[in-house]
Structures are given as structure tokens and as C-alpha cells.
C-alpha positions in Angstrom: 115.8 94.8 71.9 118.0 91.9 70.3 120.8 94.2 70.2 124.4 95.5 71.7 125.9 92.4 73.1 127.6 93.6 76.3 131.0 92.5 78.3 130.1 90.0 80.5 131.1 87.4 82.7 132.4 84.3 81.0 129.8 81.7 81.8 126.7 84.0 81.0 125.8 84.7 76.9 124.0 87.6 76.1 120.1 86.7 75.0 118.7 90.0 74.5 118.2 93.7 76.0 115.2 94.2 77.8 115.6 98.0 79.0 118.2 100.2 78.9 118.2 103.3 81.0 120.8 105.6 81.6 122.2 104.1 84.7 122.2 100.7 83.7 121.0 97.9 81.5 118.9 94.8 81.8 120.0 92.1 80.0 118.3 88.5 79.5 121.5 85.7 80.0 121.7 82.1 79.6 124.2 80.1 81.9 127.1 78.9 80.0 127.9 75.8 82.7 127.5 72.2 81.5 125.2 71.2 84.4 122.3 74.0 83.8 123.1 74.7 80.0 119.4 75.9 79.6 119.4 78.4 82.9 118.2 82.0 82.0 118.8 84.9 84.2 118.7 88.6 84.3 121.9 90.7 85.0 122.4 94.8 85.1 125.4 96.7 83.9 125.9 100.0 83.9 124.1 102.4 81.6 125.6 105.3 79.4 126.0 107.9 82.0 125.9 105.9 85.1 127.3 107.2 88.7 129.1 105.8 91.3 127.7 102.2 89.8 129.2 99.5 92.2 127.3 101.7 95.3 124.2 102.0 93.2 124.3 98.2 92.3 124.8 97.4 95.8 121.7 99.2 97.4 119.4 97.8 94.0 120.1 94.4 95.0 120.0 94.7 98.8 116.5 96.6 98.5 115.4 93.6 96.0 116.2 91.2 98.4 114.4 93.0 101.1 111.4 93.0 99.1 111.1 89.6 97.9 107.6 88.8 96.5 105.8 89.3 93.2 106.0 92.8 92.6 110.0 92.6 92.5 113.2 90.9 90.5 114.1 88.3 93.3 118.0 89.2 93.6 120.4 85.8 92.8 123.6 86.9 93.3 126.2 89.5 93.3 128.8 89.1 90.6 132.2 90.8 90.1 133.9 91.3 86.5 136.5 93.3 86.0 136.0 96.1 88.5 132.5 96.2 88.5 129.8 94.5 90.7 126.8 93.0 88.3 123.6 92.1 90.3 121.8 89.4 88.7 118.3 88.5 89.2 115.7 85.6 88.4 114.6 85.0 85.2 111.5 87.1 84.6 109.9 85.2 81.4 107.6 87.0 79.1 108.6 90.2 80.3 109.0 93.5 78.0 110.0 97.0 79.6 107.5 99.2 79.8 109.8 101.2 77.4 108.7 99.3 75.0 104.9 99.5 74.9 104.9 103.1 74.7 103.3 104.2 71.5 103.5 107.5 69.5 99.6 108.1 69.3 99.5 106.6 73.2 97.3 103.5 74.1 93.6 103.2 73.6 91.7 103.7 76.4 90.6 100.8 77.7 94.3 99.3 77.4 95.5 102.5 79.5 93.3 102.0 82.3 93.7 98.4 82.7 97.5 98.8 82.8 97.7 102.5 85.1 95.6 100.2 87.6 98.5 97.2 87.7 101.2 99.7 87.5 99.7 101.5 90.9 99.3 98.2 92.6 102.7 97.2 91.7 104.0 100.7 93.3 101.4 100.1 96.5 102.7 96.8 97.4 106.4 98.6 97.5 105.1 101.8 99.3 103.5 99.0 101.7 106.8 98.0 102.9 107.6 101.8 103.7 110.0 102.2 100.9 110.2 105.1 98.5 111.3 104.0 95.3 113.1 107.5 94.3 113.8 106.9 90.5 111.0 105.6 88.7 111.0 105.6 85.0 109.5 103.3 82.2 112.5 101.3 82.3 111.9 100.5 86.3 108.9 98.2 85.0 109.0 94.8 83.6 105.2 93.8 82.1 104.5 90.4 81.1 101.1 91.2 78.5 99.7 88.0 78.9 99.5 87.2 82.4 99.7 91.2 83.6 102.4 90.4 86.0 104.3 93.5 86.5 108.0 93.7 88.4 109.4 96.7 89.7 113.5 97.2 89.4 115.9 99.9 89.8 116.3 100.7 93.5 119.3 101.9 93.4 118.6 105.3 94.3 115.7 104.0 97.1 115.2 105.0 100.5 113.0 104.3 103.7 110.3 106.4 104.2 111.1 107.1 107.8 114.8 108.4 106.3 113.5 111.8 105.8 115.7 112.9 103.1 115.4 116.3 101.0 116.4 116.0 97.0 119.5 115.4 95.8 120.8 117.6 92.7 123.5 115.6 92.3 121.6 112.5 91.8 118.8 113.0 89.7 120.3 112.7 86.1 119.0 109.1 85.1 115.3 110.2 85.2 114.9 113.5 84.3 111.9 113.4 81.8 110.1 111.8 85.4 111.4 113.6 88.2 109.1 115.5 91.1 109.8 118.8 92.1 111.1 117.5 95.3 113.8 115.8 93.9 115.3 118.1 92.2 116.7 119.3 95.8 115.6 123.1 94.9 112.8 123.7 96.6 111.7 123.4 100.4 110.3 120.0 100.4 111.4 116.7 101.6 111.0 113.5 99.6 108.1 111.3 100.5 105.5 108.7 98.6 104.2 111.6 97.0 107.2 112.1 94.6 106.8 108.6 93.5 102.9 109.8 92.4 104.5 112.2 90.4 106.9 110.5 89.0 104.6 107.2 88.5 101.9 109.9 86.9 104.8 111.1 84.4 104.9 107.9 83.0 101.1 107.5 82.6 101.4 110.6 80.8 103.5 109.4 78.5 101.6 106.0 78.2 98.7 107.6 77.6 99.7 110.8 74.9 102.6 109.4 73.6 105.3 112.4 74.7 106.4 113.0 78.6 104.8 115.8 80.8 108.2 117.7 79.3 109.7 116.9 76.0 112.5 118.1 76.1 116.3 117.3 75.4 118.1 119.8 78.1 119.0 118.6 81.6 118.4 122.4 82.5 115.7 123.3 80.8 113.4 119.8 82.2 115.0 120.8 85.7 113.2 124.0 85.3 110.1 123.1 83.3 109.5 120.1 86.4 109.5 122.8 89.0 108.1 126.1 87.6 105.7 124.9 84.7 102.2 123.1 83.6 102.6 120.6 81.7 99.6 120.5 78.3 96.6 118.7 80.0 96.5 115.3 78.3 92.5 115.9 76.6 94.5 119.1 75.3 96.8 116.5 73.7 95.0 113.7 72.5 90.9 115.0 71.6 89.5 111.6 72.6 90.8 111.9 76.4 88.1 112.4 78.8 88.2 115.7 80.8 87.9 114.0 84.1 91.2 111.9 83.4 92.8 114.4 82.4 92.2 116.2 85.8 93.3 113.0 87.6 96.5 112.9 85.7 97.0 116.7 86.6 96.1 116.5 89.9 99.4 114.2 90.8 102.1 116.2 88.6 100.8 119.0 90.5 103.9 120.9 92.2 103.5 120.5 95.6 103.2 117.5 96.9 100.1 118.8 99.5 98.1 119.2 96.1 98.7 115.6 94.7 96.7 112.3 96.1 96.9 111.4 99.5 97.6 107.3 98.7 97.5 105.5 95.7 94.4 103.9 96.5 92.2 107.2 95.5 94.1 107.5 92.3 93.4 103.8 91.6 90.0 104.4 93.1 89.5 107.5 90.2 90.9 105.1 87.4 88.7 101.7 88.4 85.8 104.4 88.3 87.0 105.9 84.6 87.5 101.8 83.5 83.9 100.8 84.8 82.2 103.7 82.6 84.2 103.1 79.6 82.7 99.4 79.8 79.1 100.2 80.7 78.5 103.0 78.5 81.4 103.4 76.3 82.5 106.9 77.4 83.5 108.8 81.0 81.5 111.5 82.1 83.0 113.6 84.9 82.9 113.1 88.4 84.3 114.6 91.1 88.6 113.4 91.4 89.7 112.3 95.3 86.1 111.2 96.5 87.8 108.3 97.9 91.3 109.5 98.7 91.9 108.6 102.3 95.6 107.2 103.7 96.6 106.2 106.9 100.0 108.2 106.5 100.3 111.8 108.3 101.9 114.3 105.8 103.0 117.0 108.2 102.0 120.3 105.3 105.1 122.1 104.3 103.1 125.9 103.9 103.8 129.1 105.4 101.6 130.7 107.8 101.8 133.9 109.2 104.6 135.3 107.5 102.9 136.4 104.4 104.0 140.3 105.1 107.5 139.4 105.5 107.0 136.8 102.0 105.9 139.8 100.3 108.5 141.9 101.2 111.3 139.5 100.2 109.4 139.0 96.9 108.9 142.5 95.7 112.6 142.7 97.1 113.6 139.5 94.3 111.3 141.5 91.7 113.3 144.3 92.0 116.6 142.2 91.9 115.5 140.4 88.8 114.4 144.1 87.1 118.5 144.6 87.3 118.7 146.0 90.9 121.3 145.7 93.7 119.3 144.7 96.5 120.4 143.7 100.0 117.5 142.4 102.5 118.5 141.4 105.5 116.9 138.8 108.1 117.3 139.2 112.0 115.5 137.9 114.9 115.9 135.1 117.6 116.7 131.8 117.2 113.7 129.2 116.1 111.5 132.0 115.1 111.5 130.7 111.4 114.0 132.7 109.8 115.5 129.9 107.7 111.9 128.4 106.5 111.0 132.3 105.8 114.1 132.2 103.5 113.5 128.6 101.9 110.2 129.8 101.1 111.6 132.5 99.0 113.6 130.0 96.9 111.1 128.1 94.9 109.6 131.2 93.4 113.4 132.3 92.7 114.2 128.7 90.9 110.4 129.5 89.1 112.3 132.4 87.4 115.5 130.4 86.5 117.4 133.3 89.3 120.1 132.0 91.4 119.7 131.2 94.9 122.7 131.7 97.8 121.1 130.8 101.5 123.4 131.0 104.9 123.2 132.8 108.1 125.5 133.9 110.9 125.6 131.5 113.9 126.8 132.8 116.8 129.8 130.8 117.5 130.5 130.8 113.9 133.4 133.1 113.7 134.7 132.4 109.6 134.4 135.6 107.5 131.8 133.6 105.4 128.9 131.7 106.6 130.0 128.0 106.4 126.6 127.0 105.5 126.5 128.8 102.4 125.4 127.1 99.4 124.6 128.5 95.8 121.6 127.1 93.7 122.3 128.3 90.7 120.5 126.5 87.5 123.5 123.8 87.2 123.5 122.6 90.1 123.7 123.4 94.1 127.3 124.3 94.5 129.1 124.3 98.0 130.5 127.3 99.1 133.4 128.0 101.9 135.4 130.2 103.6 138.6 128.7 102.5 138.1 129.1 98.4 140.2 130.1 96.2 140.4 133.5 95.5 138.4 133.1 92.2 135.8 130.5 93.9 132.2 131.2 93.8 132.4 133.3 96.9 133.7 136.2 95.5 132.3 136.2 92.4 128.8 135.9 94.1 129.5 138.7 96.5 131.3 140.7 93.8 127.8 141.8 92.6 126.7 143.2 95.7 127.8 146.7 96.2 130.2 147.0 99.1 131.5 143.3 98.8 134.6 144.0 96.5 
């Protein structure tokens, strides 16, 4: 990656491109000044579709400082050129981006194991702090081959885990081919470690068989593919796979987050196991996945109980929508009785079957024509709807299909 010199600030010359993602770029520098003429550094500019950069920038190198150690870039500075704030960072030497030991035919084996293990320790010691990462991708890891030393970058899109946040649609561009369900901010789940298994799992995945979970090109199309379906089982990919690691890769892109490991120390506990028979006997026979998966961390379950009638009533009711019916179901009862999680339950099996999802209710002292709290979720992205549109906003066109609502 010796390539694409890029505008910098005067007393830094471009060395090389270490990763390039699409919200920003890491770049190896050398100090132009007289007194440190042989100073290296690495600097980030913005990538080909990056949003709201200088904010992003800001919160990468604020969380790198806060996690100053060896499993991070240790953040120098702050730099401003032009309009744009650059974080720069120490020199990581040796380092390649994970990008760039991903192989078409995948890694061997042995390689895969070794390297999945220092990955999930890297991502442990960060979880350890209590932060969620939020936008992992190959080019968030810097790998030095000889020593194994792994660094983890790109938090600008990280949060802490006691900042229970839901998904954001509007922010989960840069790493599609890698993003959890949860993310995706369309179905009724918040954001926790868990969605940094999935998304650390995606890019075993693609370590080990050579192609992402999904490989595919459309923003839309992954959006739906990440929440609605199975990805091919790696041993159905590559022949020389053993089942049981398959199942241990499947078990953490599973869609809810309740069916994925509890920590990363079982998932590192299933891989040390998979590593230790490869040695002794040259193969993996199965075992049981999860023996040893055991957290500290409560994850309050986000299922449904005791409204299963009422789920099956608003189901067949979207069946019959989706067979090209009008259909108008309506929710009542008192407040805090669960209408709203009733209704959010509804919506990931409407986003399964690429429908469009509109949620609001009447409040009480709301007293505008159209619930204020209406939003739309159709396959694009979540779209904001209010009272005071314009007449050919989203509101009207949305209710234009319903009969009665002309």
C-alpha cells in the first residue's frame, strides 16, 4: 500500500498507506522538522465516503487516549489543516492492516487459529475497559506478523457500555460487509458487547473462507441479508473446515444477540480447544461449542413472553398485508402494559421480508393530528415523520394507502 499520496500538513511526507476504509485512512508519515528528521508517525484523513469527519476524528482520538496501553494507537496529537482535524498517532512499526492478510483461498488452519485467538484478546482488553467498539472492520486492526502485536483503531463511532444506545441507521455505512443486526437500528435490540462478536466473527469469516458472511455490493441488499439471512456455514465453503468451527463461527453471527457467546472468553476458550487438537493430532473432532462460556456481565433477554396470541394475530395480520391487503390493526390498552415492545416485536419479522415499518401511538396529551412519534423504516433508511410536513411528505403518502386516510 505504497500508494495515493494524500494532502497533508506541511512538515509530515507521506511514507505509505497502511489501511484505507471508508471513513478514513491510515497513513505512515515521517516528520519533515530539522531536529527529528527521522520521526515516523501515523495520521488519519478522511476516507471516500466519510461523515461528519472532524466529530468522528474527535471521539477516535479521545477514546485512544482513554485507552492507552498495548492493544491501542497511543494518540499524539490533534492537527488542523485546512478545515479538517487530523489525529495523529505513534508510530506502530512492522504493522500491516488486517486488510491486507486476507487471502482469496482464506488462511490455513493453524495460521487462523493462532491469529482469531490475538484478535479476541486484543477486543477483551477493550471490552475490559467497558467500551463498545461499534465499527469493527479489517481495517480497525493493525498486526505486526513477527511479534503478533495487534492494535485496535477506529473508535470513532465507540460508545460506553453503560450508554445504552439502540442502532443508528444513519451511521452504519463504513462497515457494512461487518455490521450486527443491532446496528442496523431496525430491530428491537440495543447495542451491547455482543454486536462487537458479531461483527469481530464477520471478519474471521472472512479470514478464514476468503469472502465476508455477505458478499455483496448493495448497501440495501447487506442491510437486509445481516438481519433476515444465514450466511453459508464456512465447512460449506471451504471442504477442509472442521464442522465444530464452523458451528463456533455460526453461533456468534447468529441474529440475536441472546443466541451468540456470552464473553469472549468462551469463544477464545472453543478456538484454544480447536488449536490444541489441530497440534496433537492433526485434525478437530467435534465437541460440544460454549462448555466454558461464562461472563460476569448480566444481559437483561430482549424476548417476548406472554404475548404470543396477540404476536400471532399481528403476524397473520402483516401476512395478509404483504399478500396485497388493506389491513388496519389497532392496539389499545393502559399505559405500561407492553403495547410498544408488542409492536417492536412485530418489526423484525417485517424488516425479514424487506416490508416497511411505520410505529407511533396516541399519547394522551398529544393533541397534533399525527402522532409526533411517528417514524417510517422503510428499506433506505428510518425516516422522521411529523405533523407539520409538507403536503407531499411521507405522511400522506404513507397513509394514502390505507383506506379512509385520503
Amino acid at each position: 500500500m505504497h500508494d495515493e499520496p494524500a494532502p497533508l500538513p506541511p512538515d509530515f511526507a507521506f511514507v505509505e498507506k497502511l489501511s484505507s476504509g471508508s471513513q478514513s485512512r491510515l497513513l505512515r508519515v515521517q516528520a519533515q522538522a530539522p531536529e527529528k528528521p527521522t520521526d515516523f508517525a501515523l495520521i488519519k484523513l478522511p476516507g471516500q465516503f466519510a461523515r461528519d469527519w472532524n466529530n468522528w476524528a474527535t471521539r477516535d482520538s479521545e477514546f485512544s487516549r482513554w485507552l492507552e496501553g498495548d492493544v491501542v494507537l497511543p494518540a499524539i496529537e490533534m492537527r488542523q489543516h485546512e478545515d479538517r482535524l487530523l489525529p495523529v498517532f505513534e508510530n506502530f512499526a512492522g504493522a500491516l492492516s488486517l486488510e491486507s492478510l486476507i487471502r482469496p483461498q482464506g488462511l490455513r488452519l493453524r495460521s487462523f487459529l493462532r491469529l482469531a485467538l490475538r484478535l479476541c484478546a486484543a477486543l477483551a482488553r477493550v471490552h475490559k475497559n467497558e467500551i463498545i467498539h461499534n465499527d469493527l472492520q479489517p481495517a480497525s486492526f493493525l498486526v505486526n506478523v513477527r511479534s503478533g502485536q495487534i492494535r485496535i483503531t477506529g473508535f470513532g463511532r465507540a460508545q460506553l457500555a453503560s450508554v445504552h444506545e439502540g442502532g443508528n441507521p444513519t451511521r452504519v455505512w463504513s462497515s457494512m460487509r461487518y455490521l450486527s443486526p443491532e446496528r442496523s437500528g431496525r430491530i428491537n435490540r440495543p447495542v451491547d458487547f455482543r454486536s462487537d462478536y458479531y461483527s469481530l466473527t464477520a471478519i474471521l469469516y472472512e479470514l478464514l473462507c476468503g469472502v465476508p458472511p455477505f458478499d455483496l455490493e448493495d448497501p440495501l441488499e447487506l442491510l437486509h441479508a445481516h438481519i433476515a439471512l444465514r450466511p453459508r456455514a464456512p465447512h460449506e465453503v471451504r471442504s477442509d473446515i472442521p464442522r465444530v468451527l464452523s458451528d463456533i463461527l455460526m453461533r456468534n453471527l447468529a441474529k440475536s444477540p441472546d443466541d451468540r457467546y456470552r464473553s469472549l472468553s468462551g469463544l477464545q476458550a472453543d478456538l484454544r480447544e480447536c488449536l490444541r487438537q489441530l497440534r496433537e493430532n492433526d485434525s478437530v473432532i467435534d465437541f460440544a461449542p460454549g462448555t466454558f462460556d461464562a461472563t460476569d456481565r448480566y444481559f437483561s433477554p430482549r424476548r417476548l413472553y406472554g404475548r404470543e396470541a396477540e404476536l400471532a394475530a399481528l403476524s397473520a395480520d402483516f401476512q395478509r398485508s404483504a399478500a396485497g391487503n388493506v389491513v388496519l390493526s389497532l392496539i389499545d390498552g393502559h399505559s405500561g402494559i407492553g403495547k410498544s415492545a408488542l409492536v417492536h416485536e412485530l418489526s423484525v419479522a417485517v424488516f425479514r421480508q424487506r416490508g416497511s415499518f411505520v410505529e407511533g401511538k396516541f399519547d394522551q396529551l398529544q393533541r397534533d393530528p399525527l402522532p409526533a412519534a411517528a417514524r417510517a423504516g422503510a428499506a433506505p433508511g428510518r425516516a422522521e415523520c411529523s405533523p407539520h410536513a409538507e403536503p407531499n411528505g411521507k405522511p400522506q403518502s404513507l397513509l394514502s394507502g390505507i383506506s379512509g386516510f385520503h
